[in-house]
Residue frames relative to the residue before (quaternion, step in Angstrom):
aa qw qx qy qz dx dy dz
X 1.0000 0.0000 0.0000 0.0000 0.00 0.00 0.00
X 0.3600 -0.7193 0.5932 0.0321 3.28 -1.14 1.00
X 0.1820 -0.6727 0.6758 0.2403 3.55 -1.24 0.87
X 0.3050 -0.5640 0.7241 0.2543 3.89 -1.46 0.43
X 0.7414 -0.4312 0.4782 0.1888 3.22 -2.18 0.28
X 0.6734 0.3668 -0.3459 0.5407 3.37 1.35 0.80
X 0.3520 -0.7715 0.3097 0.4301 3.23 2.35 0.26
X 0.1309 0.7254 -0.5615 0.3761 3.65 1.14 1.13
X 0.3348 -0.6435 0.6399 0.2537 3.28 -1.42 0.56
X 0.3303 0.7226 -0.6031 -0.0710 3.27 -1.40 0.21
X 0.5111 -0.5900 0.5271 0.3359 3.52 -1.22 0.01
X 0.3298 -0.7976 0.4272 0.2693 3.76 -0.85 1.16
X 0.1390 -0.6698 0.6306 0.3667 3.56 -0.74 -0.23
X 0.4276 -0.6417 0.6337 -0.0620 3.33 -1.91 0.73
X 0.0342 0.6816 -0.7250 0.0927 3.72 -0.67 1.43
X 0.0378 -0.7198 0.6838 0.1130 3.16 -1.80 0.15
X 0.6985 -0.5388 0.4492 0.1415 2.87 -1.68 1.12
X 0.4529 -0.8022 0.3560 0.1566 3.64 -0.14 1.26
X 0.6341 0.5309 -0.1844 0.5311 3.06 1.42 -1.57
X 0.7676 0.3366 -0.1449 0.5258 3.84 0.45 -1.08
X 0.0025 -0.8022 0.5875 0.1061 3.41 0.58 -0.91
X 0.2560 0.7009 -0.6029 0.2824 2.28 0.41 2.49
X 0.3773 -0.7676 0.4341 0.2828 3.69 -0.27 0.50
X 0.0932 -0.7575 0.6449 -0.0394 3.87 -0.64 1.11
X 0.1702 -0.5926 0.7104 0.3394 3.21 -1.63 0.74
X 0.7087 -0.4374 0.5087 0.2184 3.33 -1.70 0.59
X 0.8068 -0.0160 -0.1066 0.5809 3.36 -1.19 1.41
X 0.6867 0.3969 -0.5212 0.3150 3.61 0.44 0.70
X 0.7351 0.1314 -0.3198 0.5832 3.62 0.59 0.42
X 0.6537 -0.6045 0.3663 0.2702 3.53 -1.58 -0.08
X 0.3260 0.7031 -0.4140 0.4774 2.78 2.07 0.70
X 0.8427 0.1438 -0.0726 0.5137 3.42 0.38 -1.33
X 0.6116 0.5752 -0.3975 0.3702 3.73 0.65 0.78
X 0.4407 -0.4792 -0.6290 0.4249 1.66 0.18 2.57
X 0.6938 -0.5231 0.4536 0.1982 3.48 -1.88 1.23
X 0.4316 -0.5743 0.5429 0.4350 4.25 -0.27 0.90
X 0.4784 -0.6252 0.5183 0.3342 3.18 -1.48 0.01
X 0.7006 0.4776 -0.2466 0.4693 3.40 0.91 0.35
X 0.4624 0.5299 -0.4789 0.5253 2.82 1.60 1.06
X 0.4985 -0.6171 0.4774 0.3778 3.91 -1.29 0.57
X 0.0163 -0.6774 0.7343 0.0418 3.74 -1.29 0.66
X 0.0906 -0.7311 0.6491 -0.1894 2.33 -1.83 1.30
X 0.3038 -0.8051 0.4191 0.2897 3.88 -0.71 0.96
X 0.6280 0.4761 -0.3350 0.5164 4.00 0.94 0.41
X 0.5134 -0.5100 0.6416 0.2542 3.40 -1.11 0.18
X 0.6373 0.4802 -0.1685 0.5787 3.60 0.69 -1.37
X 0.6567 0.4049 -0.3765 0.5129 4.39 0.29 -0.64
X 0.7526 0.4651 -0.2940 0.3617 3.31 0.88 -0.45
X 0.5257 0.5426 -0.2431 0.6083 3.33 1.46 -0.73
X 0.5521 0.6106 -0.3301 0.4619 3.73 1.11 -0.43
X 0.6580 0.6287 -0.1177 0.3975 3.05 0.61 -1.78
X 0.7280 0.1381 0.0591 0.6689 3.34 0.47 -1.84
X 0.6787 -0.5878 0.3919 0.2007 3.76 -0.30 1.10
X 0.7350 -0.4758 0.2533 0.4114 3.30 0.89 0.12
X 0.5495 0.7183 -0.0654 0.4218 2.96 2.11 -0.84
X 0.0238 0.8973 -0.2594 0.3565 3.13 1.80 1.67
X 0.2641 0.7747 -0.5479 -0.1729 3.28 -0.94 -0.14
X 0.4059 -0.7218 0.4115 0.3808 3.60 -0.39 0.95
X 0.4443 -0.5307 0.5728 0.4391 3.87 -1.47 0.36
X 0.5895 -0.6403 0.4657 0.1601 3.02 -1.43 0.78
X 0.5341 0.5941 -0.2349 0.5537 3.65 1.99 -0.86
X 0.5718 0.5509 -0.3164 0.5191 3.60 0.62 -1.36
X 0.6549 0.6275 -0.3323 0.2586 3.68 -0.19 -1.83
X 0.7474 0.4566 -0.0467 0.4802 2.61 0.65 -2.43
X 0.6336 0.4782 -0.3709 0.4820 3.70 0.81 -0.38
X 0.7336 0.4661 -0.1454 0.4726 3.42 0.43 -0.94
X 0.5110 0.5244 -0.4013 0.5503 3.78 1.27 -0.33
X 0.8638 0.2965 -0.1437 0.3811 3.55 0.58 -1.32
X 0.3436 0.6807 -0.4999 0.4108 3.27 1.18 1.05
């Protein structure tokens, strides 16, 4: 669970870039806010890591956002 900038809980959801297979959480960088439509969404970290075999890479923007939460 995630806190937002009004210290709301919420739960993130998580698309990834086909071409790179890179994995973004949503509305944390200015990559995936709002996500092309031809990227894959997904509501787990894990469905995605399903999906694409494990064979992930995390954005480096997201991460760094989401570490310092």
């Amino acid at each position: 669970m995630h806190v937002n900038a009004k210290g709301e809980h919420f739960m993130p959801s998580y698309c990834v870039n086909p071409k790179t297979r890179t994995l973004h959480i949503k509305v944390y960088c200015h990559l995936s806010s709002p996500a092309p439509a031809e990227w894959d969404e997904f509501k787990t970290e894990e469905s995605a890591n399903i999906e694409y075999e494990g064979n992930l890479k995390h954005c480096k923007l997201c991460w760094k956002k989401r570490d310092a939460r």
